[in-house]
Wavefront OBJ file of the C-alpha trace (Angstrom):
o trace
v 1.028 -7.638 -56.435
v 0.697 -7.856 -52.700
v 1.897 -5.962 -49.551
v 4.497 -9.063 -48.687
v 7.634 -7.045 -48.908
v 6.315 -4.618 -46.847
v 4.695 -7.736 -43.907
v 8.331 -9.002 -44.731
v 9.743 -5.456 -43.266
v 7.439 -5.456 -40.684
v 8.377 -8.646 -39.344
v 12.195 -7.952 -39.482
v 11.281 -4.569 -37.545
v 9.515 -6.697 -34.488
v 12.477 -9.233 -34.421
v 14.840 -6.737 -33.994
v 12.728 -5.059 -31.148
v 12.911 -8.526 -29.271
v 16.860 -8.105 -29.366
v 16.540 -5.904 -26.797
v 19.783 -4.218 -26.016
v 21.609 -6.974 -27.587
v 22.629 -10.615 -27.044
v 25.424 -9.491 -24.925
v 24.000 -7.127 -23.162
v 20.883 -9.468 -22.328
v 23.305 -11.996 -20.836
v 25.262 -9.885 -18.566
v 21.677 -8.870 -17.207
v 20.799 -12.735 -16.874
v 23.628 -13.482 -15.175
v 22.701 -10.939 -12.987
v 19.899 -12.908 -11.996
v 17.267 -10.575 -13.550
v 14.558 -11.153 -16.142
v 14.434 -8.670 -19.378
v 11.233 -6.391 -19.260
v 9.228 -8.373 -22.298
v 10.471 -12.222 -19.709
v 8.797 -9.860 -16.951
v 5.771 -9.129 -18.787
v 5.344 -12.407 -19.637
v 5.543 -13.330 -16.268
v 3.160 -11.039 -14.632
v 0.062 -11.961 -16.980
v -1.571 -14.952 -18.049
v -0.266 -16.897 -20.817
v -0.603 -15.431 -24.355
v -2.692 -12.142 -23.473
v 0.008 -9.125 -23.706
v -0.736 -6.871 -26.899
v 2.146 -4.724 -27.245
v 1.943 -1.383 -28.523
v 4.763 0.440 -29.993
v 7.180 -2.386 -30.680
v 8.557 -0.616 -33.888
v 9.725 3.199 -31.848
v 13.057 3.071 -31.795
v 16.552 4.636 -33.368
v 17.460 3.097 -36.708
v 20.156 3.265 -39.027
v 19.780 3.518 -42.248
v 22.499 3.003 -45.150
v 20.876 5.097 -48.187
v 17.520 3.871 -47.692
v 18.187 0.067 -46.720
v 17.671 -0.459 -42.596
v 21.031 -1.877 -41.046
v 20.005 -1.581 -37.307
v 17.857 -0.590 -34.916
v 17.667 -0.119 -30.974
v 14.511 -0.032 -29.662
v 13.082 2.047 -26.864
v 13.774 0.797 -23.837
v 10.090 0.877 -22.999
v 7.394 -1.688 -23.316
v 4.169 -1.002 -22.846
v 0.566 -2.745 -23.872
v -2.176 -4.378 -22.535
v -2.564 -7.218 -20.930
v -4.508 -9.762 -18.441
v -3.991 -10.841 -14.719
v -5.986 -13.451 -13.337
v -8.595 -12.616 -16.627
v -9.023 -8.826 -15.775
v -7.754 -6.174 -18.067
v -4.648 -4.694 -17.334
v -1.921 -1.887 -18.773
v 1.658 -2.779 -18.434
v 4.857 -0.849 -18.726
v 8.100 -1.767 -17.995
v 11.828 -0.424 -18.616
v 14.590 -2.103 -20.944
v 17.627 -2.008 -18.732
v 19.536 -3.483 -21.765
v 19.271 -0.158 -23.667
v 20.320 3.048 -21.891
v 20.336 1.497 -18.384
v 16.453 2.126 -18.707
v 17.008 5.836 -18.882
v 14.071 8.238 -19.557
v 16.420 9.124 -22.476
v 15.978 5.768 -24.022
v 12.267 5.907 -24.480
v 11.305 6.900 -28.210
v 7.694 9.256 -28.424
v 6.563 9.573 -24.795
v 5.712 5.765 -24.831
v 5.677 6.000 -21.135
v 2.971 8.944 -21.063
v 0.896 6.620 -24.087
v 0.769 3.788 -21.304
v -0.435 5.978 -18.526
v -3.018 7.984 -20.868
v -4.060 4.997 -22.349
v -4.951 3.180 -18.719
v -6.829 6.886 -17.463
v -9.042 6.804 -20.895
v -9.817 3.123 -20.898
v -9.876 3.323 -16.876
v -8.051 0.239 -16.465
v -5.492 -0.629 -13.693
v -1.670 0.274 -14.429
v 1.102 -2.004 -13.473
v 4.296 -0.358 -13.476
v 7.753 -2.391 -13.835
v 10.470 0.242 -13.047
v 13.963 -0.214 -13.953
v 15.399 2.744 -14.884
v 16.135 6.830 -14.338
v 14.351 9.734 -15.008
v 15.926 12.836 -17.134
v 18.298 12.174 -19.637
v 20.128 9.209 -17.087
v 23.375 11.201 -17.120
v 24.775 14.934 -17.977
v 26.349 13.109 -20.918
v 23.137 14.320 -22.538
v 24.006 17.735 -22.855
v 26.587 17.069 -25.470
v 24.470 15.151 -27.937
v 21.870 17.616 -27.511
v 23.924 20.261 -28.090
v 22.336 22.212 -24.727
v 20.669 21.892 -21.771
v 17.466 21.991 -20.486
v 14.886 22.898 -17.498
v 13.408 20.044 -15.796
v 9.849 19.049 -16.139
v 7.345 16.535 -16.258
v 4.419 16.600 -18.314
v 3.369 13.447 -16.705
v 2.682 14.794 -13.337
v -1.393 15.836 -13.725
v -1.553 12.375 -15.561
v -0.332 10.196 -12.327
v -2.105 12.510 -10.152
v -5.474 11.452 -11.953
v -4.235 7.777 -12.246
v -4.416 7.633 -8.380
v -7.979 9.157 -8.199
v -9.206 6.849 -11.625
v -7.650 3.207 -11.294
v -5.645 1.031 -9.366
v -2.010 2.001 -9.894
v 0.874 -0.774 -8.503
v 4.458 -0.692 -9.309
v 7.522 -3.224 -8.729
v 10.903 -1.438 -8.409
v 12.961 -3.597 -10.441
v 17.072 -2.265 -9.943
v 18.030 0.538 -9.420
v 15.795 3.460 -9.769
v 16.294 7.060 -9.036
v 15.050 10.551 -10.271
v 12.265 10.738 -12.401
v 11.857 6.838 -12.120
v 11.075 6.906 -8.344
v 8.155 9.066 -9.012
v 6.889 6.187 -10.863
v 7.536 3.461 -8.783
v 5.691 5.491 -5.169
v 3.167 7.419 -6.974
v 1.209 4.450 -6.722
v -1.478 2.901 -4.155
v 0.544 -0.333 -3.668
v 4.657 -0.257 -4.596
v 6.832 -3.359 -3.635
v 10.890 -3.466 -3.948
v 13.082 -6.846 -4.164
v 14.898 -7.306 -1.482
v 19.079 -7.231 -2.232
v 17.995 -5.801 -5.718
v 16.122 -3.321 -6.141
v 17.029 0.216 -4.525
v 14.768 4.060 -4.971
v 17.489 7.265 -4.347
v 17.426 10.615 -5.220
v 20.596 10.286 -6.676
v 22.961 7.357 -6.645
v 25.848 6.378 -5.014
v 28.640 8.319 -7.207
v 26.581 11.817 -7.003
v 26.278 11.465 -3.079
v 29.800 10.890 -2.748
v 30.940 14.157 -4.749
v 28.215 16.283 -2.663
v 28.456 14.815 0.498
v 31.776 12.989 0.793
v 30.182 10.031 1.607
v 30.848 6.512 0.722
v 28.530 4.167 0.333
v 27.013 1.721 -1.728
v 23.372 1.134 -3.516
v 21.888 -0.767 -1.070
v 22.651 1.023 1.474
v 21.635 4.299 0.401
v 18.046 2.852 -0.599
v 17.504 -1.064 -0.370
v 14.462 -2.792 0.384
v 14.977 -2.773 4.350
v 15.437 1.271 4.285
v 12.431 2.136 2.500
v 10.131 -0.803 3.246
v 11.342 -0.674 6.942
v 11.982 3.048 7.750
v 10.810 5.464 5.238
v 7.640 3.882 4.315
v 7.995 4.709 0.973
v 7.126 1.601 -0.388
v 4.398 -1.093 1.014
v 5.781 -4.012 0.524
v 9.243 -6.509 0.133
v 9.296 -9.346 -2.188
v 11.823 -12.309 -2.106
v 12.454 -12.668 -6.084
v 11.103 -11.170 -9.023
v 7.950 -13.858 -9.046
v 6.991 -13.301 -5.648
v 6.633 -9.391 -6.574
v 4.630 -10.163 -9.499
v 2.686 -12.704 -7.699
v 2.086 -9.626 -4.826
v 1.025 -7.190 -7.512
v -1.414 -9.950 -8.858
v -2.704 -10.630 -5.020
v -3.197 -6.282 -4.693
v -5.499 -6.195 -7.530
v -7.606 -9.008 -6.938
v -9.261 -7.218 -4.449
v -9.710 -3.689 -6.347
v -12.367 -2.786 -9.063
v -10.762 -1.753 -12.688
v -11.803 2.042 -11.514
v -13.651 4.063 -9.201
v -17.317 3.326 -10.645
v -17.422 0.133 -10.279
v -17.710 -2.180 -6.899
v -14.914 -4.377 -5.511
v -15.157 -7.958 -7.269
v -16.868 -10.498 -4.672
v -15.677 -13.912 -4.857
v -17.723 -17.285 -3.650
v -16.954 -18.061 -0.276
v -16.505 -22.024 1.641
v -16.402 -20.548 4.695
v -19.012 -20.747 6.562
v -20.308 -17.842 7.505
v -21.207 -18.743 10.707
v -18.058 -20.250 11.625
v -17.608 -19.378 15.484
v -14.278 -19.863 17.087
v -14.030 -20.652 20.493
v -10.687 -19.524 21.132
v -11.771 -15.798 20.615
v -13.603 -16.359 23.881
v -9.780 -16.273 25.572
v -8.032 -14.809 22.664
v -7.862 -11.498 25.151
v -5.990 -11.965 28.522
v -7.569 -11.021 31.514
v -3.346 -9.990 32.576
v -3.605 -6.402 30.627
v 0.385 -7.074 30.811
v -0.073 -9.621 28.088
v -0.625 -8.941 24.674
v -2.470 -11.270 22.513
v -1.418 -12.075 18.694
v -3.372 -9.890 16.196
v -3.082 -12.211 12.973
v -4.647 -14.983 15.039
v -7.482 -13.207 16.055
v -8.004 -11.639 12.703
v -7.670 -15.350 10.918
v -10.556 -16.446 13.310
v -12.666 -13.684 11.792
v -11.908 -12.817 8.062
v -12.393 -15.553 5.522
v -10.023 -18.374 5.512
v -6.615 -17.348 3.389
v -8.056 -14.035 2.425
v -6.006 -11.758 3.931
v -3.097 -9.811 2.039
v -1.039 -7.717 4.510
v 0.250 -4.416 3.391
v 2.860 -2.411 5.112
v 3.975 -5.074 7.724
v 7.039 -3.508 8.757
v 6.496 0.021 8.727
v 4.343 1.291 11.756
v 3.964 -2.048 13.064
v 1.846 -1.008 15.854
v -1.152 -0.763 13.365
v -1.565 -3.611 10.785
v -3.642 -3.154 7.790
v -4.699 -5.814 5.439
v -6.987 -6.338 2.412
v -9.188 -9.055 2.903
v -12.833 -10.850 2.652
v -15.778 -11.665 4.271
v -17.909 -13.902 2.807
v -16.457 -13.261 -0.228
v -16.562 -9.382 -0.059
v -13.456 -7.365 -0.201
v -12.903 -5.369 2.709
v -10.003 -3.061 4.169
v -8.934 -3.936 7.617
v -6.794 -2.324 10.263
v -5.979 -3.466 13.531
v -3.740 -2.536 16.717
v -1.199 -4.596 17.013
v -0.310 -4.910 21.246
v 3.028 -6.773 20.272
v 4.084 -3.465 18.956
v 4.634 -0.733 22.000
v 1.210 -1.869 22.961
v 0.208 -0.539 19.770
v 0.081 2.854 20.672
v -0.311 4.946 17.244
v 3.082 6.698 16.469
v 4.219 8.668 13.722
v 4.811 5.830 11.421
v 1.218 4.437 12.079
v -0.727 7.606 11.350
v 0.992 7.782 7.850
v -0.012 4.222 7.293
v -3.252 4.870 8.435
v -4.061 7.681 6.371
v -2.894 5.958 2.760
v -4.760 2.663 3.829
v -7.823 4.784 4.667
v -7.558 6.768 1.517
v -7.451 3.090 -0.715
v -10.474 1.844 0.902
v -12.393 5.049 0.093
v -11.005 5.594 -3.230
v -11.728 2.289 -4.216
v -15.237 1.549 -2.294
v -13.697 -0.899 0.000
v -16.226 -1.027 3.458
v -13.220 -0.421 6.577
v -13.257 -3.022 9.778
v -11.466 -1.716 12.547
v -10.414 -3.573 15.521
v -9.491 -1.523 17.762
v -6.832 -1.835 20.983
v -5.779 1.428 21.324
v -4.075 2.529 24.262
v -3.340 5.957 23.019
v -0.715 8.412 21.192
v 3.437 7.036 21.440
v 4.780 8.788 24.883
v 7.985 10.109 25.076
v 10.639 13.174 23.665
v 10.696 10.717 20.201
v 7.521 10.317 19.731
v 7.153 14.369 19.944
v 9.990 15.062 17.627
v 9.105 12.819 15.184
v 5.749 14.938 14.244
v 3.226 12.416 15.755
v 0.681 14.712 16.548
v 0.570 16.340 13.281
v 0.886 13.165 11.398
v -1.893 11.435 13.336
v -4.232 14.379 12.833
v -3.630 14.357 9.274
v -5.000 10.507 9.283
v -7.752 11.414 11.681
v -8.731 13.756 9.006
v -8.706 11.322 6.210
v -10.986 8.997 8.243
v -13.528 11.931 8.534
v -13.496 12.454 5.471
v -13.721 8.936 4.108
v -17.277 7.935 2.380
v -17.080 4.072 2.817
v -19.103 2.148 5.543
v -17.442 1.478 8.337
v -17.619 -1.124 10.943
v -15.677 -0.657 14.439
v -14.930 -3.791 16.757
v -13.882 -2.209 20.310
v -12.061 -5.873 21.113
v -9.949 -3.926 24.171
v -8.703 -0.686 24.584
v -9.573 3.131 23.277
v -8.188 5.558 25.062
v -7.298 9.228 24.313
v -7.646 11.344 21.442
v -6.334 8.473 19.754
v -8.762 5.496 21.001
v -11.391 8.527 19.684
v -10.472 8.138 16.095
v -11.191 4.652 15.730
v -14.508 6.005 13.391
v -15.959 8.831 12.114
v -18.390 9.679 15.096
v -20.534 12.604 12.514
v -22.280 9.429 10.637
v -23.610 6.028 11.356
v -21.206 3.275 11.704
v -21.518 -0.525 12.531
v -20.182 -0.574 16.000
v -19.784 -3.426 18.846
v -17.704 -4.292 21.716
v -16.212 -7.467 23.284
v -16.760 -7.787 26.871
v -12.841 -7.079 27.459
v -13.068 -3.862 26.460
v -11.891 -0.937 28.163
v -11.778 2.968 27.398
v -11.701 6.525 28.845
v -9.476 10.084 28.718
v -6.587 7.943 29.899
v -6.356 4.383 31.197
v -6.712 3.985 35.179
v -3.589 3.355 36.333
v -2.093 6.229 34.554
v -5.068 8.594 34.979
v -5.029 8.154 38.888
v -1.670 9.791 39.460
v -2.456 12.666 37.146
v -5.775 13.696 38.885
v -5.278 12.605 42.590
v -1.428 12.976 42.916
v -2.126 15.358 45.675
v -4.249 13.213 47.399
v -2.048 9.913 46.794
v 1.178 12.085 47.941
v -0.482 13.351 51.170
v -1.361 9.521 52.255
v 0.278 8.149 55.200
v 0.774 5.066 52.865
v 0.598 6.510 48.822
v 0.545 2.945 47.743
v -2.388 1.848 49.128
v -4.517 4.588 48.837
v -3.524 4.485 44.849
v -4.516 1.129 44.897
v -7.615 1.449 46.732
v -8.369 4.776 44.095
v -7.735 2.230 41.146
v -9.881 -0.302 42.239
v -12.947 1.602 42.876
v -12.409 3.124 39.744
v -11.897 0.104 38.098
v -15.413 -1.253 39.287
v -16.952 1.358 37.431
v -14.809 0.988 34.126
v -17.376 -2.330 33.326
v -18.365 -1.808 29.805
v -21.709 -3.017 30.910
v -21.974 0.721 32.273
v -21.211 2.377 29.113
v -23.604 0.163 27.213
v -26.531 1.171 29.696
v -26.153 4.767 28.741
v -25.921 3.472 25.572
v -22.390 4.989 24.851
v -21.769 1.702 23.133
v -24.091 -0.123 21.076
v -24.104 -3.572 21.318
v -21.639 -5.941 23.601
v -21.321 -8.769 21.686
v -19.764 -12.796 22.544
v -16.568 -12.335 20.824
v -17.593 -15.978 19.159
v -20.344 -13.646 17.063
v -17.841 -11.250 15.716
v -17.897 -13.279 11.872
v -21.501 -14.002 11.292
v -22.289 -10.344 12.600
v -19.286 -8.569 10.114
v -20.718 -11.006 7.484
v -24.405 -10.038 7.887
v -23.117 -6.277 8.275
v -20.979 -6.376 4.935
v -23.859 -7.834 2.922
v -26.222 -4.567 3.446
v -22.722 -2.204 3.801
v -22.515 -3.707 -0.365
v -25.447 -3.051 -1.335
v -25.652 0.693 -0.456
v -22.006 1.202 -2.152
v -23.400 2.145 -5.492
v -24.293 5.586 -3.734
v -21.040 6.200 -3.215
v -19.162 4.663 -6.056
v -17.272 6.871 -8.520
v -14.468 9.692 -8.178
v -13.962 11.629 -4.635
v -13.922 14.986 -3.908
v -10.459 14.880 -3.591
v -7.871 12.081 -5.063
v -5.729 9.802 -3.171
v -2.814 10.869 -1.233
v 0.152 8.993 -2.805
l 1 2 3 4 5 6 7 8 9 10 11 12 13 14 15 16 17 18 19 20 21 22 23 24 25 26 27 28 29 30 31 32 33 34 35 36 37 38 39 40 41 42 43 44 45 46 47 48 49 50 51 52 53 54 55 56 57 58 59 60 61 62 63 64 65 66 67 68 69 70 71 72 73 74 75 76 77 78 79 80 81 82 83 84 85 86 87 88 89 90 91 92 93 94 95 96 97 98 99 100 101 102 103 104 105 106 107 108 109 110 111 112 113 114 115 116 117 118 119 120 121 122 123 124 125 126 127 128 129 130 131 132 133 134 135 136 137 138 139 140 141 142 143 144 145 146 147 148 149 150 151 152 153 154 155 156 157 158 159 160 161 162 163 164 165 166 167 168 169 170 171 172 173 174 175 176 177 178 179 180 181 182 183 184 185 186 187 188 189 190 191 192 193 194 195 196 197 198 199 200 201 202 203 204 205 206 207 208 209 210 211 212 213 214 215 216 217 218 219 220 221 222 223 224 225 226 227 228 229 230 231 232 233 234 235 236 237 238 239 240 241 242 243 244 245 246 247 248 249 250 251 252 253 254 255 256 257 258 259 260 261 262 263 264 265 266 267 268 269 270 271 272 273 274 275 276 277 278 279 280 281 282 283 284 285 286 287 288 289 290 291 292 293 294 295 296 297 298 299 300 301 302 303 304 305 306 307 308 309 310 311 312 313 314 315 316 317 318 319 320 321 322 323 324 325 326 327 328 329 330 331 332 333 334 335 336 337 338 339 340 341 342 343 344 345 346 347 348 349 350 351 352 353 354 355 356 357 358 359 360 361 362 363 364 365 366 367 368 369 370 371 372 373 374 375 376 377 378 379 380 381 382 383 384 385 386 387 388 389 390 391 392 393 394 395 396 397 398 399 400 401 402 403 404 405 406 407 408 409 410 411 412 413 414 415 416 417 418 419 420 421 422 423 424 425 426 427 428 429 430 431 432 433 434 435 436 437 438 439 440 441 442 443 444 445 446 447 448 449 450 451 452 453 454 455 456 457 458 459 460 461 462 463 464 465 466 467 468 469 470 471 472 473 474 475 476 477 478 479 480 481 482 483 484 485 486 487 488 489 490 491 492 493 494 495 496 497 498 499 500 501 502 503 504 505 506 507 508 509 510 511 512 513 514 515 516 517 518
């Protein structure tokens, strides 16, 4: 007598499972041009290594005691690996339930995210779905209603302080589900089909008369773009996975441990000559950021995050020789990359990654000062870029500063934390102060200027003198600035610097004083 019948069951069970919502229901979503959760899965790790858990939770029917049907919950979750590193995965079912919270049998979300805090692995998210019941229909099979809540909350919180969290928005998500997909440190929507709302379509138009449809109310370009709510925008499916995949590569499973260095062909050493003119002498004309940075970081390291939103700052993860490191750089294309509202929020998450996750910060800085104008003030600027002032003070990660042209204002004075020691050097094209000369003049000798027989001249004349004595030669012999360094030695200095910034990171390695700031 053996336990076949019983394997025999089993098997059955799992088949079932696999069904999904159905064979119809499974086309209609194909011919939608979307993959089902278990095809996603599959997708995002390597070949063969997903263990699911929980395959058998689902609704049944029984008739007497012989099973006639089951619909499984629209949750998958198990572990898995990308790229050989050890990874939970959780995904909706949109086949059953629209992916509604409903749908889920036994908190199988909640398993997913205890299970990644306990074993302190990273948590990939694949949302596709609502939160809450999905629809007031509810009520009536319940019999009642019921106060909101979610259990899960102190859970995510300590995901973000723990592990690496990343999420793809997969459809439409909204409610509960959206708190998934941006309580993450790196969340990426499809563009044309995946949207995040409050509340859809149909509920906005009964409260608010409106019209409008999913896309619209929260595609890709609105909260990629404008909100900032999520980092990035991928083209398909794939090219979200393959983002997610990029993300992690440069993250540690958890807090304790360091970022995983990589062997590095690039020389070290490499000095490019066009840095020596990469900065124009015409402070009219900006020079292109990526190109600079590509002379500097290791060849095809660099993963940009946020591209579009704040684009006067761009911050990437990246290498040199082979280390990860977080980068941020003014971008002059951008408003001159002055920092504006939208740029101190991106500052402030991208600082709080790198020190949650040990990552040393370079920061190239060419930073002419706070947005001017009535916008800039009513969009909360000041309070915003305070906030990500803040974070940087209160960041533990070494930090290397490259003063490549301007700093100016309160906001060329936040390029570091100025309480500790950082790695610090200037290219000879650098310029700083209170307020850059040609605006500074008019503020403190207007009267002198406006008295003039000829004003132009004399603010001319008061601009050049001044100017003579902006030569950052000056500030480096009262030792204001460090080290001037040929713009050619920026690599084989950040490499030498990141090297001995590595191996004083186990110091600092482990869980924060405070947790990230989703």
């Amino acid at each position: 007598m053996t336990w076949q019948p019983e394997i025999d069951e089993l098997e059955q069970r799992k088949q079932l499972a696999y069904l999904l919502g159905g064979e119809e229901r499974v086309q209609r979503h194909h011919d939608r041009g979307r993959l089902t959760v278990r095809e996603r899965i599959d997708l995002l790790l390597d070949d063969g290594s997903f263990r699911e858990r929980g395959v058998l939770a689902g609704r049944a029917e029984y008739e007497g005691n012989e099973l006639r049907g089951v619909t499984p919950s629209n949750y998958v979750m198990g572990i898995g690996k990308i790229n050989g590193r050890s990874v939970v995965v959780g995904g909706d079912d949109f086949t059953v339930r629209g992916g509604a919270a409903d749908g889920a049998v036994g908190g199988k979300g909640v398993h997913a995210e205890r299970m990644a805090l306990e074993l302190e692995l990273p948590i990939v998210r694949l949302v596709d779905g609502t939160g809450g019941g999905g629809s007031v229909a509810t009520i009536e099979s319940i019999g009642r209603t019921y106060v909101p809540s979610n259990a899960a909350w102190p859970i995510l919180a300590e995901l973000l302080a723990t592990v690496p969290v990343a999420a793809a928005a997969m459809g439409s998500v909204a409610g509960r589900g959206v708190a998934q997909a941006i309580t993450t440190h790196f969340t990426v929507m499809i563009r044309g089909q995946s949207q995040l709302f409050a509340a859809g379509p149909p509920i906005v138009q009964r409260a608010l008369g409106q019209t409008i449809d999913r896309d619209e109310l929260g595609g890709s370009h609105i909260h990629v773009y404008e909100s900032g709510a999520v980092d990035n925008e991928a083209e398909n499916e794939e090219d979200a996975f393959r983002q997610i995949a990029r993300f992690l590569s440069f993250l540690p499973d958890n807090v304790s441990k360091l970022p995983p260095v990589t062997n590095c062909d690039d020389p070290v050493d490499r000095r490019d000559e066009e840095l020596l003119s990469i900065i124009p002498r015409d402070r009219r004309r900006p020079h292109d950021i990526r190109q600079m940075l590509s002379m500097i970081l290791d060849r095809d390291s660099s993963f940009e995050i946020r591209r579009h939103y704040g684009p006067g700052l761009v911050t990437f993860l990246a290498r040199l020789a082979g280390h990860p490191v977080g980068v941020m750089a003014n971008d002059p294309m951008f408003a001159g990359g002055a920092l504006d509202a939208a740029g101190a929020d991106k500052m402030m998450k991208f600082v709080d990654l790198c020190d949650t996750f040990n990552l040393p910060v370079v920061n190239f800085v060419d930073q002419p000062g706070f947005m001017l104008g009535e916008g800039a003030e009513r969009s909360g600027m000041l309070k915003r870029g305070v906030r990500a002032f803040v974070a940087i003070n209160q960041a533990k990660i070494p930090w290397a500063t490259v003063l490549v042209h301007r700093a100016f204002g309160m906001a060329g004075a936040a390029h570091q934390n100025h309480t500790r020691w950082n790695y610090r050097v200037a290219w000879p094209s650098g310029e700083w102060g209170s307020l850059p000369i040609e605006g500074g003049v008019m503020a403190a000798y207007r009267r002198q200027i406006e008295e003039a027989d000829d004003p132009d001249a004399v603010r001319k004349e008061i601009e050049a003198r001044l100017s003579a004595l902006g030569s950052p030669f000056r500030t480096a012999e009262a030792f204001n600035v460090e080290e001037i360094i040929d713009p050619r030695d920026t690599r084989p200095l950040l490499c030498e610097w990141v090297e001995l910034a590595y191996a004083g990171l186990p110091k600092i390695a482990g869980r924060k004083a405070r947790g990230m700031r989703p």
